[in-house]
OpenMM code with the backbone's topology and positions (N, CA, C; nanometers):
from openmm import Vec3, app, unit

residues = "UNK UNK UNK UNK UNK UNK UNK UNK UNK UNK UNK UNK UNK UNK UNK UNK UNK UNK UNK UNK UNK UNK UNK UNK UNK UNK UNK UNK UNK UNK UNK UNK UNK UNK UNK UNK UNK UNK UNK UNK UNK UNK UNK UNK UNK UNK UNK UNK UNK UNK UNK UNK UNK UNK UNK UNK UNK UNK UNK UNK UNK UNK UNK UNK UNK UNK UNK UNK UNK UNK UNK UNK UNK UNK UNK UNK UNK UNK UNK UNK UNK UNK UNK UNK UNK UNK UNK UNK UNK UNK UNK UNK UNK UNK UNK UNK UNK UNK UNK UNK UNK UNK UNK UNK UNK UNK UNK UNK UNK UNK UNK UNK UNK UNK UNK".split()
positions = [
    Vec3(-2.2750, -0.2017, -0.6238),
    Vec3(-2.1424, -0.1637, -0.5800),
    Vec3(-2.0589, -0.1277, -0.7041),
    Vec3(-1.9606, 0.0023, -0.7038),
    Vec3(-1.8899, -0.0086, -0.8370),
    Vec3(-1.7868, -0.0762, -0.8478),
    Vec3(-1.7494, -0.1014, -1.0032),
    Vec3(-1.7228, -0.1817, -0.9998),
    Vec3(-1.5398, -0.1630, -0.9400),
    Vec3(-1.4828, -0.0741, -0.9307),
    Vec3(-1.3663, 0.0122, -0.8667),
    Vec3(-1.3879, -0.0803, -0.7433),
    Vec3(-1.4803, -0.0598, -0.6332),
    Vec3(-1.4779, -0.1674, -0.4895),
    Vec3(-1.5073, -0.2397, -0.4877),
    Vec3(-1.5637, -0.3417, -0.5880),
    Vec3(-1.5821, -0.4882, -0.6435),
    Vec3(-1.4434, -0.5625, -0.6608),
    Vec3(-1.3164, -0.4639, -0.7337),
    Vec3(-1.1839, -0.5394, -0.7195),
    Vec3(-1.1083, -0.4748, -0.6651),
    Vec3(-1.1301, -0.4063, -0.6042),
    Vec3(-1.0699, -0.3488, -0.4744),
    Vec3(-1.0641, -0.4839, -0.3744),
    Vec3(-1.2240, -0.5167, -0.3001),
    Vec3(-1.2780, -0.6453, -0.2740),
    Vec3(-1.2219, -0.7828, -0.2515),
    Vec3(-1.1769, -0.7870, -0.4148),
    Vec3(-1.1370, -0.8955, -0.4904),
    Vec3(-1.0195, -0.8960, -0.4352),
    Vec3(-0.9417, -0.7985, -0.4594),
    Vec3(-0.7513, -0.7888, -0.4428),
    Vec3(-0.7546, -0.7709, -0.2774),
    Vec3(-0.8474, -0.7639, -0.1887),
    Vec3(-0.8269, -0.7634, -0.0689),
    Vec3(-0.7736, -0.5799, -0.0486),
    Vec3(-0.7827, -0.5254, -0.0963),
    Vec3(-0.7115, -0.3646, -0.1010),
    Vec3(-0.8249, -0.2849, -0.0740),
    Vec3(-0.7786, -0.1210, -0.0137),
    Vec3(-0.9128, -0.0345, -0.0014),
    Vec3(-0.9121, -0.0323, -0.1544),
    Vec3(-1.0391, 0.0683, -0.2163),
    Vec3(-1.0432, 0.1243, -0.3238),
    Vec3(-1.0189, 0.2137, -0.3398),
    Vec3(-0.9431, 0.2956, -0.2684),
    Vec3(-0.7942, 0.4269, -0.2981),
    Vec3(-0.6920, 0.3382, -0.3446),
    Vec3(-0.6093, 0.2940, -0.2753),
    Vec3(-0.5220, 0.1859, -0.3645),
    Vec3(-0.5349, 0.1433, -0.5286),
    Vec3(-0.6014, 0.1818, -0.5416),
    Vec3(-0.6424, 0.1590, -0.7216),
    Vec3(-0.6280, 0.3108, -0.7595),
    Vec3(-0.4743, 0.3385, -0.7856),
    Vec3(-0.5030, 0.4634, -0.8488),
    Vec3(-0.4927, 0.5352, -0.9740),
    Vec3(-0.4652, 0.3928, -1.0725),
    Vec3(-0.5171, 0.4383, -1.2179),
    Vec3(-0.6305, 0.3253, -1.2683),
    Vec3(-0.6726, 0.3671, -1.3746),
    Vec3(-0.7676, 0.2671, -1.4395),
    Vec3(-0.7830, 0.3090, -1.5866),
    Vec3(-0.7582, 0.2170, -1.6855),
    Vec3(-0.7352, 0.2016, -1.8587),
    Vec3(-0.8588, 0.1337, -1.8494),
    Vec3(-0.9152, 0.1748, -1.9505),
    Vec3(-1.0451, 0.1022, -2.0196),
    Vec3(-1.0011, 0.1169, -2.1689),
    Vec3(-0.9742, -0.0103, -2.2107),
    Vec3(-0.9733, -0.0344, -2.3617),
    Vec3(-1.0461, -0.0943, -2.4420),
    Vec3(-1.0901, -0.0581, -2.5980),
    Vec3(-1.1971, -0.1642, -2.6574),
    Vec3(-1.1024, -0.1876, -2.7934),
    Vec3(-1.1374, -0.3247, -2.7830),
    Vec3(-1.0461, -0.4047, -2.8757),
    Vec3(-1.1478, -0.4190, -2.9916),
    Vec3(-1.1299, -0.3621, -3.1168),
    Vec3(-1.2192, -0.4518, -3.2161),
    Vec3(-1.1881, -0.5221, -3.2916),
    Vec3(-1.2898, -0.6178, -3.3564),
    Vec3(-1.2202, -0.7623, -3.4332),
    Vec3(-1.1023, -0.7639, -3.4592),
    Vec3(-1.0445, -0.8382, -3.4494),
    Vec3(-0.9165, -0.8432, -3.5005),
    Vec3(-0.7504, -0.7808, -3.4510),
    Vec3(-0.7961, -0.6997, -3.3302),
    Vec3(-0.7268, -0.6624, -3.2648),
    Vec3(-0.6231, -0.6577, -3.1655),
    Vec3(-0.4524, -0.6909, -3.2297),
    Vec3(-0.3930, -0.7565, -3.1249),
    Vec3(-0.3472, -0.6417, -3.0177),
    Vec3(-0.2677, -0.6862, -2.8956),
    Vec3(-0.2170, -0.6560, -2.7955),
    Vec3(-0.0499, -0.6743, -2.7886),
    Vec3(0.0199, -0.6033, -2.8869),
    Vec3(0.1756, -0.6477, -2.8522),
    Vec3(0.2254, -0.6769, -2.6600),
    Vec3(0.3612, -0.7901, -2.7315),
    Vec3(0.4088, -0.8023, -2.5846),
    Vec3(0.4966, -0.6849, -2.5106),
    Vec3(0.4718, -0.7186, -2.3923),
    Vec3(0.4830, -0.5964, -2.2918),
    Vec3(0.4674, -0.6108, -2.1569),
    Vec3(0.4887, -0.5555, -2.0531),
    Vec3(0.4933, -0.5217, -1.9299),
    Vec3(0.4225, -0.3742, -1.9009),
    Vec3(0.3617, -0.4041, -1.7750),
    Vec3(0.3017, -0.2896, -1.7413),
    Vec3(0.4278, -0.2137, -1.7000),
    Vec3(0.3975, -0.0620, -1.6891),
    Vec3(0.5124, 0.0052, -1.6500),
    Vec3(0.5430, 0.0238, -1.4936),
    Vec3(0.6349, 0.0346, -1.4750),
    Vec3(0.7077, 0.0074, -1.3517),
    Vec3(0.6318, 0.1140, -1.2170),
    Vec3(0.5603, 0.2043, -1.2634),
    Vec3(0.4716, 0.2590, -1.1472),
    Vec3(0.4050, 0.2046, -1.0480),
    Vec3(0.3464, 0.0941, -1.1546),
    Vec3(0.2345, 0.0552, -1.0453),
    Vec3(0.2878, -0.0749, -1.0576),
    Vec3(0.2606, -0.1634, -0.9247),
    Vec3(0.2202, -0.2739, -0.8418),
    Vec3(0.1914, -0.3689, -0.9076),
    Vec3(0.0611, -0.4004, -0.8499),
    Vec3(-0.0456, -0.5204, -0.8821),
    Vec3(-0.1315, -0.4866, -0.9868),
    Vec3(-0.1468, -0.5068, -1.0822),
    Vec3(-0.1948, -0.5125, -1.2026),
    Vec3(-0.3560, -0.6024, -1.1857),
    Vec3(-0.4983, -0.5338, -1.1890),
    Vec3(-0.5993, -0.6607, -1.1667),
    Vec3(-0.6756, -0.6422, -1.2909),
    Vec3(-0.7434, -0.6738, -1.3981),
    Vec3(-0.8095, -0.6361, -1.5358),
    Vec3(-0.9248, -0.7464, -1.5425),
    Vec3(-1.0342, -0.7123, -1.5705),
    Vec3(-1.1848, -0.7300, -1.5684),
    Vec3(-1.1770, -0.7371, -1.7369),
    Vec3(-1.2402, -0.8689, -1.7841),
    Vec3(-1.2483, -0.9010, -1.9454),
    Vec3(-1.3640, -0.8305, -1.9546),
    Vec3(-1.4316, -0.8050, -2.0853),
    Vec3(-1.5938, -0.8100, -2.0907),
    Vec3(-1.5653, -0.8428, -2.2596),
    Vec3(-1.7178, -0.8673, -2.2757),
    Vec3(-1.7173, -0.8541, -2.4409),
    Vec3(-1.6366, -0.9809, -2.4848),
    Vec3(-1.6351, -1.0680, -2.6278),
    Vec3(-1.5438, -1.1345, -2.6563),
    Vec3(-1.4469, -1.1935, -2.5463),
    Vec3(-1.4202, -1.3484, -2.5586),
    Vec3(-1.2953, -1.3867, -2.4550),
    Vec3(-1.1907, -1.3636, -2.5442),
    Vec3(-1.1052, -1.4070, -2.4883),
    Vec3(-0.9537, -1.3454, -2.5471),
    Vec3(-0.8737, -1.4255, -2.5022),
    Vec3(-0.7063, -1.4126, -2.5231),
    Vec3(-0.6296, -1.5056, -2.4707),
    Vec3(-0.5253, -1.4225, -2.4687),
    Vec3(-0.4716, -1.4570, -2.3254),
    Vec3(-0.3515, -1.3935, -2.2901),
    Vec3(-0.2483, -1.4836, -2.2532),
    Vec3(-0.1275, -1.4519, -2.3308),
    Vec3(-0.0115, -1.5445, -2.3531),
    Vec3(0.0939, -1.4624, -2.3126),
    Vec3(0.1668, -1.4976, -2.2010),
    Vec3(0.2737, -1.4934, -2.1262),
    Vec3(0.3952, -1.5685, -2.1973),
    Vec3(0.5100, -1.4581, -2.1546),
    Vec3(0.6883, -1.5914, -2.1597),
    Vec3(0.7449, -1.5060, -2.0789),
    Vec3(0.8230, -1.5641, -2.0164),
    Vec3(0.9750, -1.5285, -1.9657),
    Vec3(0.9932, -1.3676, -1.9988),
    Vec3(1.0838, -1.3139, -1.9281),
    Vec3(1.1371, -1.1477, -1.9364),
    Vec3(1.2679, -1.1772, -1.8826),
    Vec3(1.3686, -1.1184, -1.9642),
    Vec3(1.3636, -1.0729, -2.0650),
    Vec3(1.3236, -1.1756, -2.1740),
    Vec3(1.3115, -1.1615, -2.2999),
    Vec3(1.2250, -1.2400, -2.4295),
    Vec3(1.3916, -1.3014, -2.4706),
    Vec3(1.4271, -1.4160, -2.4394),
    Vec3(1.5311, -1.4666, -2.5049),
    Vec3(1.5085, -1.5113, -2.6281),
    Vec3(1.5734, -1.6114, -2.6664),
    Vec3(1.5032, -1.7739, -2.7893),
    Vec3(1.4303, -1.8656, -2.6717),
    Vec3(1.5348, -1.8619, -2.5453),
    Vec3(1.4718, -2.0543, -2.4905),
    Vec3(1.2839, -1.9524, -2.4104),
    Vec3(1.3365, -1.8907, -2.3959),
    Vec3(1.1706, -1.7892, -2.3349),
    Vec3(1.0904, -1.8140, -2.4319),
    Vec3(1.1402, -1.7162, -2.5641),
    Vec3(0.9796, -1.7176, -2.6425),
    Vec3(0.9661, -1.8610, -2.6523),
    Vec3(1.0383, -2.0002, -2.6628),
    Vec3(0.9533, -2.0984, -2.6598),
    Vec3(0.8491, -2.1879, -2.5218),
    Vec3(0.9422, -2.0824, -2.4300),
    Vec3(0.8309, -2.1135, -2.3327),
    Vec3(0.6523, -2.0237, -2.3100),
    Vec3(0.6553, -1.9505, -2.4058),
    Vec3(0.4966, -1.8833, -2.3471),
    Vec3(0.4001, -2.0440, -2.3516),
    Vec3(0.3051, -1.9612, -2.2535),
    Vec3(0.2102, -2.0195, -2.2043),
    Vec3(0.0555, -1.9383, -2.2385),
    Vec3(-0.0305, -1.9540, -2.2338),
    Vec3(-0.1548, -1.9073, -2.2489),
    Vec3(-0.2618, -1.9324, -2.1460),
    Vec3(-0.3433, -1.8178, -2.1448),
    Vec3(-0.5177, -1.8605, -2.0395),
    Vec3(-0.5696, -1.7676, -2.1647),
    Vec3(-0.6787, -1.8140, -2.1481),
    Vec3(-0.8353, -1.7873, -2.2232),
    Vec3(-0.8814, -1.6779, -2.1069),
    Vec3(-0.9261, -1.5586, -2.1226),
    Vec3(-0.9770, -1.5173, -2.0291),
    Vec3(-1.1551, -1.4603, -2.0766),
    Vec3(-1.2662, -1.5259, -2.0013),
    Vec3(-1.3440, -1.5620, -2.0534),
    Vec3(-1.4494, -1.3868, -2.0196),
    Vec3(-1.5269, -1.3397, -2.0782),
    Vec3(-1.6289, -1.2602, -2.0241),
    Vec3(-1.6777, -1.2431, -1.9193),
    Vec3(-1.6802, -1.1500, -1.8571),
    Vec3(-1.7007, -1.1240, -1.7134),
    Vec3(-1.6158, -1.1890, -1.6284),
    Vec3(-1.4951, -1.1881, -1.6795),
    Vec3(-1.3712, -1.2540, -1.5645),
    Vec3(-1.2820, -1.1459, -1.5259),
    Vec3(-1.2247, -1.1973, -1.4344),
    Vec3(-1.0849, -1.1243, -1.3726),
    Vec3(-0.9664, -1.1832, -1.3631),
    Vec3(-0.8882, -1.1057, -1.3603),
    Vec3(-0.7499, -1.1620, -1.3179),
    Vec3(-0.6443, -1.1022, -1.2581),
    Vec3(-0.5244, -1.1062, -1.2291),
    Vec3(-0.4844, -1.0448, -1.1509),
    Vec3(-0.3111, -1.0889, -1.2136),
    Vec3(-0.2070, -1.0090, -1.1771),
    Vec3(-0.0818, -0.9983, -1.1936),
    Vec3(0.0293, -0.9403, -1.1122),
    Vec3(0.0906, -1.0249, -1.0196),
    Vec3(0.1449, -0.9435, -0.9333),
    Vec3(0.2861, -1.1099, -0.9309),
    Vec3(0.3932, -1.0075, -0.8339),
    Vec3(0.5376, -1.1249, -0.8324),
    Vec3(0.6016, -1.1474, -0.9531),
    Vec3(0.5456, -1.2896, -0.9313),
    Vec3(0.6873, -1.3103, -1.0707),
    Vec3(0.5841, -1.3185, -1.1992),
    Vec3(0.4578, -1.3222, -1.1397),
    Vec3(0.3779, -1.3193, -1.3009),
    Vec3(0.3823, -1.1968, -1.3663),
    Vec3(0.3734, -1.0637, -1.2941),
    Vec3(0.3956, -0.9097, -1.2724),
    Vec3(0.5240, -0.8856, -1.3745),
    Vec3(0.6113, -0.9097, -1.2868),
    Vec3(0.7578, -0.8941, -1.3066),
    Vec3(0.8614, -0.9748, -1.4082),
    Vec3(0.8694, -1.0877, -1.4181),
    Vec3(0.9122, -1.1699, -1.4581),
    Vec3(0.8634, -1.2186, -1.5957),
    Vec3(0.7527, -1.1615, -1.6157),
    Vec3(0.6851, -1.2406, -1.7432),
    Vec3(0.6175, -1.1271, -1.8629),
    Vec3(0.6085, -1.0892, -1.9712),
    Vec3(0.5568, -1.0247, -2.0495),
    Vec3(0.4446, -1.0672, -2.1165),
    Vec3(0.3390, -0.9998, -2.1070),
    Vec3(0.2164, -1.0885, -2.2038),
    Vec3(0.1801, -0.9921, -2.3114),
    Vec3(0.1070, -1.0644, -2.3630),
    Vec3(0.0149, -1.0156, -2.4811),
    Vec3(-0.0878, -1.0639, -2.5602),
    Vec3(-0.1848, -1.0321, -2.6238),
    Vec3(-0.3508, -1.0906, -2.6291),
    Vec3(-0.3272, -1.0570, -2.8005),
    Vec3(-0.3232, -1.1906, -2.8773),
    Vec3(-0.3617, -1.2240, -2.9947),
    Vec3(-0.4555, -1.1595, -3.0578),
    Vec3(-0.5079, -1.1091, -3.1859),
    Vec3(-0.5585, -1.0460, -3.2304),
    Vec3(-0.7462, -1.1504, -3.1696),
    Vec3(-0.8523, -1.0711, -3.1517),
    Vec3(-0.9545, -1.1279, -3.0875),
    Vec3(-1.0470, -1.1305, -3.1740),
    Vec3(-1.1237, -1.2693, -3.1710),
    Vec3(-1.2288, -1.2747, -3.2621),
    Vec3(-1.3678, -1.1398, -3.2669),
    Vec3(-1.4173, -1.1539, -3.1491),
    Vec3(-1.5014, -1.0529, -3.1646),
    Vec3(-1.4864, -0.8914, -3.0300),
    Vec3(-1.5771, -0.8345, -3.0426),
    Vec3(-1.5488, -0.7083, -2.9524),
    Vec3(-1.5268, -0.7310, -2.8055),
    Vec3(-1.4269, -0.6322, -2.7417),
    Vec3(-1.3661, -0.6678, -2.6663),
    Vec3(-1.3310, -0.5696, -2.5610),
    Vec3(-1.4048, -0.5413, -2.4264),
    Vec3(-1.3353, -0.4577, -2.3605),
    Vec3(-1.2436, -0.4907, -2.2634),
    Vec3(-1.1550, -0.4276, -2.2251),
    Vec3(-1.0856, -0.4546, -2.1005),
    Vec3(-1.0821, -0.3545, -1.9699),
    Vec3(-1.0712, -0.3288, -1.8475),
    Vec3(-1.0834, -0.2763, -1.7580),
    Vec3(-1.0080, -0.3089, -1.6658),
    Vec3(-0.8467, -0.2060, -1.6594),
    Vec3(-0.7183, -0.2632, -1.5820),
    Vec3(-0.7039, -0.1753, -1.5042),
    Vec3(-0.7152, -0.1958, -1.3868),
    Vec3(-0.6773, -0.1500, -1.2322),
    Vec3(-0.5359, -0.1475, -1.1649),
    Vec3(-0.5037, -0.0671, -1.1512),
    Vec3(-0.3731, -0.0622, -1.0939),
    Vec3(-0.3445, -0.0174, -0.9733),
    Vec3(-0.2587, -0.0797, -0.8967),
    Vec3(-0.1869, 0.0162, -0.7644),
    Vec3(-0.0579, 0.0531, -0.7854),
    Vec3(0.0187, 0.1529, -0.6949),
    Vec3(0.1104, 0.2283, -0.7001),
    Vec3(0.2221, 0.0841, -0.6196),
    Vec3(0.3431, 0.1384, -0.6688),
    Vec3(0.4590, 0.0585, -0.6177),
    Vec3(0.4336, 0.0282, -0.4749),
    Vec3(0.4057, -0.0861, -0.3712),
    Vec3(0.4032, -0.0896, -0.2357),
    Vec3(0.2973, -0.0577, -0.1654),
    Vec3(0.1861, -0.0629, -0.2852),
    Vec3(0.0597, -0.0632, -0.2243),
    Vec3(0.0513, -0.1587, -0.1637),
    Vec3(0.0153, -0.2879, -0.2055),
    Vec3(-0.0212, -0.4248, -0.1053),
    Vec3(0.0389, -0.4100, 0.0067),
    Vec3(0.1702, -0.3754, 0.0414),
    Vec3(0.2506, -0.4143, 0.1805),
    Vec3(0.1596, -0.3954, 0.3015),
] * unit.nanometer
topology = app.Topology()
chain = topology.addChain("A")
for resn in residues:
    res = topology.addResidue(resn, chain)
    for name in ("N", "CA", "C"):
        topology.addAtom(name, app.Element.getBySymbol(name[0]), res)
């Protein structure tokens, strides 16, 4: 099955609903400034591979009392995850420079897809 209707699947969505997809490769050492996906799309779902990594979330907008709240997940090889609500919206992440090679594979839907 590809892997497009594998998290299609996953997110409960057809696989039209996924109507962009970024494939990025991170090498050693490679960080991820903080950020938000852009306001087009939806639900945000991204497939790790290669190297785990860690993605560290805070608060939006980035105050002082925010940046001391980020939080972190490890996101391990061959995992998924997903970003939607207030994790989506509300929160900015970004992935620390990574020990070893690193792809990512981020799926997106359009504003009001899920409904």
């Amino acid at each position: 099955m590809p892997l497009r209707d594998r998290v299609a699947t996953w997110l409960g969505v057809s696989p039209q609903k996924l109507v962009q997809v970024l494939v990025a490769e991170y090498a050693p050492g490679t960080p991820l400034g903080w950020h938000r996906d852009v306001p087009d799309f939806e639900v945000v779902a991204g497939v790790s591979l290669g190297n785990d990594a860690v993605l560290r979330f805070r608060p939006f907008p980035p105050d002082e009392i925010a940046k001391r709240h980020a939080v972190q997940l490890t996101v391990a090889p061959r995992s998924i995850y997903k970003m939607e609500g207030a994790a989506r919206w509300g929160w900015q992440h970004c992935v620390p420079p990574v020990k070893g090679r690193r792809w990512s594979i981020t799926f997106r839907t359009p504003v009001a897809a899920m409904s």
